[in-house]
C-alpha positions as CSV (number, residue, x, y, z in Angstrom):
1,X,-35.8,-27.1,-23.0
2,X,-36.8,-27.2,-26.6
3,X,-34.2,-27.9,-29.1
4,X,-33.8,-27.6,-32.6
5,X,-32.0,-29.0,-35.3
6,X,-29.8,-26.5,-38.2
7,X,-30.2,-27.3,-42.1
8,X,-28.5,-29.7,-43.7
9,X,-25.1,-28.9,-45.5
10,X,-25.6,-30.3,-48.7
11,X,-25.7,-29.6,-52.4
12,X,-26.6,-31.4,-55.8
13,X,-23.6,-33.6,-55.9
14,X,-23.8,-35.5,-52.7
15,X,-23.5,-39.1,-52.6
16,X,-23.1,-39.9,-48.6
17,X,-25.1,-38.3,-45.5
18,X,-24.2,-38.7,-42.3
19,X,-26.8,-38.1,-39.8
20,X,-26.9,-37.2,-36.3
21,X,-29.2,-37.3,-33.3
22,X,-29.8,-33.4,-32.8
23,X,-26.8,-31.0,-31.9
24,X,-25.2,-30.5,-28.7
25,X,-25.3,-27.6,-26.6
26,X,-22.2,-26.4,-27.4
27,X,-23.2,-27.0,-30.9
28,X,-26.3,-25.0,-30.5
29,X,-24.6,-22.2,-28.7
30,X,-21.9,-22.0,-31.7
31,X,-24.3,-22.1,-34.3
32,X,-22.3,-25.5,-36.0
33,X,-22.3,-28.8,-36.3
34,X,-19.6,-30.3,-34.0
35,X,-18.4,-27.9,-32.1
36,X,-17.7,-29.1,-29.1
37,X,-13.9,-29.4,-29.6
38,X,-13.6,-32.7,-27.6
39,X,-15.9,-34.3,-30.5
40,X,-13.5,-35.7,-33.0
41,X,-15.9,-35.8,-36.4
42,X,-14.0,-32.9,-38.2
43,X,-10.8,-34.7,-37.8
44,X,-12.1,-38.1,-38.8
45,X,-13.4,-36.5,-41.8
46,X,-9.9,-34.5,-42.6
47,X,-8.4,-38.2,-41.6
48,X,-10.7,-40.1,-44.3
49,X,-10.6,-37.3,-47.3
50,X,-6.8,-37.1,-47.0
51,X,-7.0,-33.1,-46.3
52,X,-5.6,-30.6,-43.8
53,X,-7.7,-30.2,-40.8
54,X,-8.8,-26.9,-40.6
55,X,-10.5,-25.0,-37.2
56,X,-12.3,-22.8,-39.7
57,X,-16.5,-24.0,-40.0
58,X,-17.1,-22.5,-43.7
59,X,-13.6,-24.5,-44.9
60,X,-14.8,-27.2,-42.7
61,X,-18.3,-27.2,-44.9
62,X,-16.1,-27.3,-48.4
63,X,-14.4,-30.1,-47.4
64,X,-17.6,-32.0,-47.0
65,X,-19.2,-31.0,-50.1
66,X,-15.8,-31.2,-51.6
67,X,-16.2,-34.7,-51.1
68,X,-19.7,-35.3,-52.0
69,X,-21.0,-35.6,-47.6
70,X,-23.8,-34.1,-46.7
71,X,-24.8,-33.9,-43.1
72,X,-27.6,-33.8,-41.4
73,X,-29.9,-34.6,-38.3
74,X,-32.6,-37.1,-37.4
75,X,-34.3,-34.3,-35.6
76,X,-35.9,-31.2,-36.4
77,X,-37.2,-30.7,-32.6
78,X,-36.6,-32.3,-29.5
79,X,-37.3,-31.5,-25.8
80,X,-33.7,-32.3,-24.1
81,X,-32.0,-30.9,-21.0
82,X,-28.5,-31.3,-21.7
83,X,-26.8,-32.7,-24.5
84,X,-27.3,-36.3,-23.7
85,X,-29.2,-38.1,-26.2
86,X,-30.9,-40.4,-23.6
87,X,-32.5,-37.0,-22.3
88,X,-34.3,-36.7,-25.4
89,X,-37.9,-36.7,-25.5
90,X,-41.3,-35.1,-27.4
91,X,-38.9,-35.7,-30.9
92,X,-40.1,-34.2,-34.0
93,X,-37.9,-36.2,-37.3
94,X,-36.8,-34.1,-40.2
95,X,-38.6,-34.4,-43.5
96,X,-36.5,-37.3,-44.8
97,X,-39.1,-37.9,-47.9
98,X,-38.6,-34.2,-49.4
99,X,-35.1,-34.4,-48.5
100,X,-34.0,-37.8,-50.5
101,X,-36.7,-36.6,-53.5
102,X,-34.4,-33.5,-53.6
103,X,-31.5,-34.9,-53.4
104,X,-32.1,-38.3,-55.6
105,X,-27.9,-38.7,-55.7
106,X,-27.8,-39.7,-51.7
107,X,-27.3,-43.3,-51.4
108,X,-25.5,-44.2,-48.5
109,X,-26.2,-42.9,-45.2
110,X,-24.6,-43.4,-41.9
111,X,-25.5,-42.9,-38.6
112,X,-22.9,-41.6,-36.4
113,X,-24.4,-43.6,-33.1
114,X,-26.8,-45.8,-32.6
115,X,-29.5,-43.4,-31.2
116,X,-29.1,-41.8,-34.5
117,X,-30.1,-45.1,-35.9
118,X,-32.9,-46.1,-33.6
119,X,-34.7,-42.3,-34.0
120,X,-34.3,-42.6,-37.5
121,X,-36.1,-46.6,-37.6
122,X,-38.8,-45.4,-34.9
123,X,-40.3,-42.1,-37.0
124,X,-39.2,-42.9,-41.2
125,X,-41.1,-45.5,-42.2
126,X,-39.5,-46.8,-45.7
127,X,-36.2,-45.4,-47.7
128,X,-35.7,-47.3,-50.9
129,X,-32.4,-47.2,-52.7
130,X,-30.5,-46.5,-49.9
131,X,-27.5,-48.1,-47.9
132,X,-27.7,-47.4,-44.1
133,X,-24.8,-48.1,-41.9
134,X,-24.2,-47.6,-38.4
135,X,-21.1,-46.0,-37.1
136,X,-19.7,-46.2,-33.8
């Protein structure tokens, strides 16, 4: 089944992205990023920024750009039954060079697995000026 990726929540200010493989089915069906309430990222990101978690996506968004994080996928498209990542297959990436020319202040990013990681090494050639880390 073909999937695809939502838009980036960012703005102007931010100086971190964290990208994922493409969004889970539960994701999908919810129309957010981390949905899936057994998926722990909005409460690692209350835990790290020091605020309140909150259940509600558009106060979950603020508190990202609150705190300068954008987040993103490695994929636009992606044939995938399931939500496994190893499912994956016919990927289409994102446009990473527009993305970093439009948003020059981004200079760390982290992958939040290391599927993330390897899509993002197999299809973007070359990111200068950039840290890249790989979460667990």
């Amino acid at each position: 089944m073909k999937r695809t990726s939502f838009p980036p929540i960012v703005d102007d200010n931010c100086k971190i992205l964290i990208l994922g493989t493409m969004p889970g089915n539960k994701s999908l069906q919810m129309n957010q990023y981390y949905a899936n309430p057994t998926n722990q990222f909005w409460k690692i990101i209350s835990f790290i920024t020091g605020d309140n978690f909150n259940t509600a996506y558009e106060t979950k968004k603020l508190l990202l750009l609150k705190n300068y994080i954008a987040i993103w996928d490695v994929l636009m498209h992606c044939e995938r039954e399931g939500s496994l990542d190893s499912n994956m297959s016919d990927e289409l990436p994102n446009d990473f060079n527009s993305f970093f020319l439009k948003y020059p202040n981004i200079k760390s990013v982290f992958f939040n697995g290391s599927k993330a990681a390897q899509m993002f090494s197999k299809y973007i050639l070359l990111v200068v000026g950039k840290t890249f880390t790989n979460l667990p």
